[in-house]
C-alpha positions in Angstrom: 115.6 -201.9 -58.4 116.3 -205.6 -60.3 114.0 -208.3 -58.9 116.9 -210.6 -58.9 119.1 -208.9 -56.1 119.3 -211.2 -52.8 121.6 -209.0 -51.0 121.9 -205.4 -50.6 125.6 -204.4 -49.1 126.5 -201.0 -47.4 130.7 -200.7 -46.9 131.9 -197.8 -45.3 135.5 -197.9 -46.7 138.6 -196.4 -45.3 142.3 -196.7 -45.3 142.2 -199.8 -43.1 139.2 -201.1 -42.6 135.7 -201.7 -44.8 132.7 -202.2 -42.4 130.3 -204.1 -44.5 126.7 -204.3 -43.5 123.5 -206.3 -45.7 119.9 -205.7 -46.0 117.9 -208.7 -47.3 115.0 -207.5 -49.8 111.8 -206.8 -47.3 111.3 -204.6 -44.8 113.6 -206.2 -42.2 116.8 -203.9 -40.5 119.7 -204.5 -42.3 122.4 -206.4 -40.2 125.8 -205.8 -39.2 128.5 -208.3 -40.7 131.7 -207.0 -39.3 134.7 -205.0 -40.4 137.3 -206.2 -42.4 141.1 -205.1 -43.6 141.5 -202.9 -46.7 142.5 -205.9 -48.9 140.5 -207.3 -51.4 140.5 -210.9 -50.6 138.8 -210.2 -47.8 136.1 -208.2 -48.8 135.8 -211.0 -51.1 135.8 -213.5 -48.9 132.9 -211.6 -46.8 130.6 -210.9 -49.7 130.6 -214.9 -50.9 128.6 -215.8 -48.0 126.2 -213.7 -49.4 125.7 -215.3 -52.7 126.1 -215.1 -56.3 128.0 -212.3 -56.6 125.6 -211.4 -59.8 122.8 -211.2 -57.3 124.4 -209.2 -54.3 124.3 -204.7 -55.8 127.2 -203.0 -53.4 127.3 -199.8 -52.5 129.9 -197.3 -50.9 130.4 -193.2 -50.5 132.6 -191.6 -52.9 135.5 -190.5 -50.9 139.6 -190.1 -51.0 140.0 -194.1 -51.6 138.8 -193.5 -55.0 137.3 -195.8 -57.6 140.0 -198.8 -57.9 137.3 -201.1 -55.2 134.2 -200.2 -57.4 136.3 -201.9 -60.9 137.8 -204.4 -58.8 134.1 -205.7 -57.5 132.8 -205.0 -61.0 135.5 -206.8 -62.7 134.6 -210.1 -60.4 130.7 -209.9 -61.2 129.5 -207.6 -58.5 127.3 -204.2 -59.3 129.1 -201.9 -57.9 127.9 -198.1 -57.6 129.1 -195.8 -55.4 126.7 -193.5 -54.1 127.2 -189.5 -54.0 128.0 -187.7 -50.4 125.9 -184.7 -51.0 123.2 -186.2 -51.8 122.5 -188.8 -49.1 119.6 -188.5 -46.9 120.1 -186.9 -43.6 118.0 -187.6 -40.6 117.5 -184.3 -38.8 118.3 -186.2 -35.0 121.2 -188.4 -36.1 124.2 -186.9 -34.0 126.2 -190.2 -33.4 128.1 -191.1 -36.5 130.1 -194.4 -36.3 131.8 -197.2 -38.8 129.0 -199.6 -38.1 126.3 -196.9 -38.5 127.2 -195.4 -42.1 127.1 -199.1 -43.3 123.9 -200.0 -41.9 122.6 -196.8 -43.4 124.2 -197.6 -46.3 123.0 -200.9 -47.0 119.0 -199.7 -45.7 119.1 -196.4 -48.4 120.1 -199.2 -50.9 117.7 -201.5 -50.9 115.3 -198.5 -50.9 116.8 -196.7 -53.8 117.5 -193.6 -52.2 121.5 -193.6 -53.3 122.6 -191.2 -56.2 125.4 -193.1 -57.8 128.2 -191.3 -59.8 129.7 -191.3 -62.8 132.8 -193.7 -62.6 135.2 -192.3 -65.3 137.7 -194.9 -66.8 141.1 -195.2 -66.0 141.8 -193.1 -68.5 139.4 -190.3 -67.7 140.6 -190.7 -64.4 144.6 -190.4 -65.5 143.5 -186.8 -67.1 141.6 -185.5 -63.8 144.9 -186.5 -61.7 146.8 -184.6 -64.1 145.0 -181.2 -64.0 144.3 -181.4 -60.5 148.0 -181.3 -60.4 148.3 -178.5 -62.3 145.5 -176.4 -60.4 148.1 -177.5 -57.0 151.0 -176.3 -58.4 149.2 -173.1 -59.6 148.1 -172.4 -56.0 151.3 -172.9 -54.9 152.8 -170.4 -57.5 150.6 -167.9 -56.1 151.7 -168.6 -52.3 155.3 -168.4 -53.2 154.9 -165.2 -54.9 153.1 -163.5 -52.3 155.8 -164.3 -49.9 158.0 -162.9 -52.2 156.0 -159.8 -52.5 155.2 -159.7 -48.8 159.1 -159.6 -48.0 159.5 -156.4 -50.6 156.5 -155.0 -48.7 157.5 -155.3 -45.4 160.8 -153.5 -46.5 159.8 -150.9 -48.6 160.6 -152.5 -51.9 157.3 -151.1 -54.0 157.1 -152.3 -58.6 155.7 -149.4 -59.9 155.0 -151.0 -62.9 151.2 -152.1 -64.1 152.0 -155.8 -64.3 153.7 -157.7 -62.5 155.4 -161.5 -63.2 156.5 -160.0 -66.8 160.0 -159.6 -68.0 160.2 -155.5 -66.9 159.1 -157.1 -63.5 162.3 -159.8 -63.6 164.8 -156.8 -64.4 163.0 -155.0 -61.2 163.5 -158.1 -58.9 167.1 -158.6 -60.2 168.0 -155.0 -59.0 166.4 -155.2 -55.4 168.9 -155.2 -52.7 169.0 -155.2 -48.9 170.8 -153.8 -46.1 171.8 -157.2 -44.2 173.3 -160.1 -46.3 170.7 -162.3 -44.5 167.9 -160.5 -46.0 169.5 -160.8 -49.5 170.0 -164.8 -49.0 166.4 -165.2 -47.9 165.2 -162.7 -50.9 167.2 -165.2 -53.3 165.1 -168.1 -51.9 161.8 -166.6 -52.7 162.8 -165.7 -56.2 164.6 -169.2 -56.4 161.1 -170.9 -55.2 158.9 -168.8 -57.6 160.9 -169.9 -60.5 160.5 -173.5 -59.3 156.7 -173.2 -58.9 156.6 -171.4 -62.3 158.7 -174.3 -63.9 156.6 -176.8 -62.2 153.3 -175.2 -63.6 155.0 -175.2 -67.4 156.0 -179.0 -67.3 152.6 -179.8 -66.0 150.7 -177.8 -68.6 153.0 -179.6 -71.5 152.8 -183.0 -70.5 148.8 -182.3 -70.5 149.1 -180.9 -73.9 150.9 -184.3 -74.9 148.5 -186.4 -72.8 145.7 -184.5 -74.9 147.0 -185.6 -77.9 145.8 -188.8 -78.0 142.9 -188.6 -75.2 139.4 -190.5 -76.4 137.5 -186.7 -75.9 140.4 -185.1 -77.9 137.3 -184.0 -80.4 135.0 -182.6 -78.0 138.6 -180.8 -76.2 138.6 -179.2 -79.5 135.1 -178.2 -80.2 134.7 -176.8 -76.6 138.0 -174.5 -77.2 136.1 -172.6 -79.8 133.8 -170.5 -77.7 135.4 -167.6 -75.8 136.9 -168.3 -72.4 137.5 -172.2 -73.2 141.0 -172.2 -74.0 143.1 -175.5 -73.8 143.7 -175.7 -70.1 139.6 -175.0 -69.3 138.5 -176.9 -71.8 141.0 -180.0 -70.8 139.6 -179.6 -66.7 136.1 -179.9 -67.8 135.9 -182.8 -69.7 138.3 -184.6 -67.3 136.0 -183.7 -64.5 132.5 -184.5 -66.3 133.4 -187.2 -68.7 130.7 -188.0 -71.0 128.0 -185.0 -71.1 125.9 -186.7 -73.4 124.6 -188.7 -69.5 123.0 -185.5 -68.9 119.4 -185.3 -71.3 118.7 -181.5 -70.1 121.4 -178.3 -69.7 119.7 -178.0 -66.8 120.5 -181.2 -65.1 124.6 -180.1 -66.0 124.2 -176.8 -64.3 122.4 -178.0 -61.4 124.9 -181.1 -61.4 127.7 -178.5 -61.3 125.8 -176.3 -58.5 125.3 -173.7 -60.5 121.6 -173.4 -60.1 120.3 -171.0 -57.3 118.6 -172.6 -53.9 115.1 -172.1 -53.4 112.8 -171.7 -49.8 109.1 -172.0 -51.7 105.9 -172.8 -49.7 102.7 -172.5 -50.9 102.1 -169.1 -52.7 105.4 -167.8 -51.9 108.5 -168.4 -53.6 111.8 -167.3 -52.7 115.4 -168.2 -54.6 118.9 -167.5 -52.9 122.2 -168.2 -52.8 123.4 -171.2 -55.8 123.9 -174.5 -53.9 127.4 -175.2 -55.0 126.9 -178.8 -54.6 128.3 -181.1 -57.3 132.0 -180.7 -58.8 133.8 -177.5 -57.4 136.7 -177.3 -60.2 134.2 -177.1 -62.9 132.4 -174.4 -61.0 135.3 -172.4 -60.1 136.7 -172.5 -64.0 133.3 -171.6 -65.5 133.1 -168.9 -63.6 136.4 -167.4 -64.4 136.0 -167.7 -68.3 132.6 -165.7 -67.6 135.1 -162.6 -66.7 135.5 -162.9 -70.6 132.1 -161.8 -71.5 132.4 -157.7 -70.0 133.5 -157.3 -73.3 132.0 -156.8 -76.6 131.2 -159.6 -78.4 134.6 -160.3 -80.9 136.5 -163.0 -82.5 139.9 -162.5 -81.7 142.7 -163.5 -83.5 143.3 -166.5 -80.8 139.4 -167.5 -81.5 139.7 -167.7 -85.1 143.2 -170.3 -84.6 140.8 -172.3 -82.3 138.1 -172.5 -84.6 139.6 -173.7 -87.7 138.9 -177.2 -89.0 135.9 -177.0 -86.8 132.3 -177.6 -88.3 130.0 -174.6 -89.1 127.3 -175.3 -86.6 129.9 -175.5 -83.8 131.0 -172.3 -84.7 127.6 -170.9 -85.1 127.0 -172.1 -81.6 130.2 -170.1 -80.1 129.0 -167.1 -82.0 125.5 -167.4 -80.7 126.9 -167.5 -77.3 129.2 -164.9 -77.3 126.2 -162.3 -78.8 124.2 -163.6 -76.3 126.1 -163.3 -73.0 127.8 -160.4 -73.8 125.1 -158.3 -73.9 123.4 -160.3 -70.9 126.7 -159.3 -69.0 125.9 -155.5 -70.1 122.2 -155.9 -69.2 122.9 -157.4 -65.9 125.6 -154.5 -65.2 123.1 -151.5 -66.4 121.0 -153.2 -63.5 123.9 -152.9 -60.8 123.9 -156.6 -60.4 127.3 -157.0 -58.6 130.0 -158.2 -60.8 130.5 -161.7 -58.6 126.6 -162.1 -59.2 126.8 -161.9 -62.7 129.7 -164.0 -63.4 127.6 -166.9 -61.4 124.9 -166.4 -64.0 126.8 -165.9 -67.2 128.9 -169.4 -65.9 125.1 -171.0 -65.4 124.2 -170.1 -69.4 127.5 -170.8 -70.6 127.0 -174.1 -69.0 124.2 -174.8 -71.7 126.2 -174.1 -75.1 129.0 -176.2 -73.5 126.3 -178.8 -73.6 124.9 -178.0 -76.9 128.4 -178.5 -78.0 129.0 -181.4 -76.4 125.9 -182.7 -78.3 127.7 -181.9 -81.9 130.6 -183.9 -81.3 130.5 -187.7 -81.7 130.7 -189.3 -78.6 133.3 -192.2 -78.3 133.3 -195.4 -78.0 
């Protein structure tokens, strides 16, 4: 930690109220300042008594009030970080959890370095992850209003007999359905009419992220990642809006552990056991990495999609791709000759397709 910092400040932040709390540099408690409103100028106001503000390092947990207090502090001189939930020490006696408490522990796991801060994307950055987190909502809620419309043609004998369904010989099926009670044909016409909405929704939402895209700082690397299989636009788009700059990580490793991708471990002295992958770190990517390993049970190919993706790209970005698709395709065949459960060998072809998104990542000049 900088010599120069005078003031160490914990602020547990909600919609509200910020309790702020300050540890001096020593070994004395940290002290309890009080609780303020939610505005600014009183935050402000609170921290001046402190000092320079280029001397006093603030910290706070990454939660649902976002990252507007960490550039407003940074933009008025402060250093700002806020400090990663998963990852903060836990005392195995503490049962009393309390405003005034998280700031004091705040402010003492400050001074002693024991936060891990986040990456604070730019407004930007930030713009793009609100956008496809939008689009992952309105897909859930696509699926929810589809299976109440399939529950209601369930629950009255209506069965598609077709093999997929959601496609146009599906429509022409749903058209023809019919009911013995005009009640039960009104509420069948509100299902269909809310799976169209939610399917609408989903469309407008993937185009305006397409046009957003377009002129997006990472619009390179969006392009680079699309070429290996399983990263097509929407994939690609979610990962670098949720992880921003890869080039922060300096080992794949350190991205698939960051992602909680990596398997747990219970190891004491000659023994060594691994089990279940932590899933700490950023869910989304996790859950989207996983999906585009389902990709892999196939023979390694380049499709006609693949090929569109990969023009205008360099040669060792492609080369990459390629080594990646030999590689976990027959890892995905290995794995299965085994009997390694299918779940279990998605979670590990995600984990090593993790590292070529890296290695890409690395090919790409980074912006400025």
């Amino acid at each position: 930690m900088d010599n120069d910092i005078t003031a160490f400040v914990g602020l547990d932040v909600h919609k509200d109220s910020i309790a702020i709390a300050v540890a001096e540099p020593g070994r004395a408690d940290p002290r309890f300042m009080g609780t303020t409103g939610p505005q600014l100028a009183e935050l402000l106001r609170a921290l001046s008594r402190l000092g320079p503000a280029q001397q006093t390092l603030v910290a706070y947990e990454a939660g649902p009030c976002g990252y507007g207090l960490v550039r407003q502090l940074t933009a008025r001189g402060y250093r700002c970080e806020v400090a990663a939930v998963a990852k903060m020490p836990r005392r195995p006696g503490e049962r009393i959890k309390t405003d005034r408490r998280d700031a004091l522990t705040l402010a003492r796991y400050l001074r002693a370095g024991e936060l891990t801060p986040v990456a604070v994307p730019d407004t930007c950055d930030e713009a793009m992850r609100d956008l496809t987190r939008a689009r992952e909502d309105a897909v859930r809620a696509r699926l929810k209003a589809r299976q109440q419309l399939k529950a209601m043609l369930l629950r009255h004998g209506h069965r598609y007999t077709g093999k997929t369904s959601w496609t146009a010989a599906h429509e022409r099926y749903l058209g023809e359905v019919r009911f013995d009670h005009p009640a039960q044909d009104i509420a069948y016409a509100e299902y269909r009419s809310a799976v169209r909405e939610a399917h609408d929704r989903v469309e407008r939402i993937t185009a305006a992220l397409r046009e957003q895209a377009a002129g997006w700082r990472w619009q390179p690397a969006l392009n680079a990642l699309m070429t290996l299989r399983g990263l097509e636009f929407v994939t690609a788009v979610t990962l670098l809006a949720e992880l921003g700059d890869l080039s922060r990580f300096a080992h794949p490793k350190q991205l698939m552990s960051f992602i909680g991708l990596v398997p747990s471990e219970y190891s004491t002295g000659e023994s060594r056991a691994q089990g279940k992958i932590t899933k700490t770190g950023n869910g989304h990517v996790r859950r989207i990495l996983i999906e585009s390993a389902w990709t892999y049970r196939y023979p390694a190919r380049v499709s006609r999609d693949l090929v569109v993706r990969q023009q205008h790209q360099p040669k060792v970005v492609r080369d990459i791709a390629w080594r990646a698709q030999l590689r976990l395709c027959s890892r995905y065949r290995r794995l299965q000759a085994r009997g390694v459960h299918s779940n279990k060998i998605c979670v590990a072809i995600a984990r090593e397709l993790t590292g070529f998104i890296w290695d890409i990542a690395r090919q790409v000049h980074r912006p400025h």
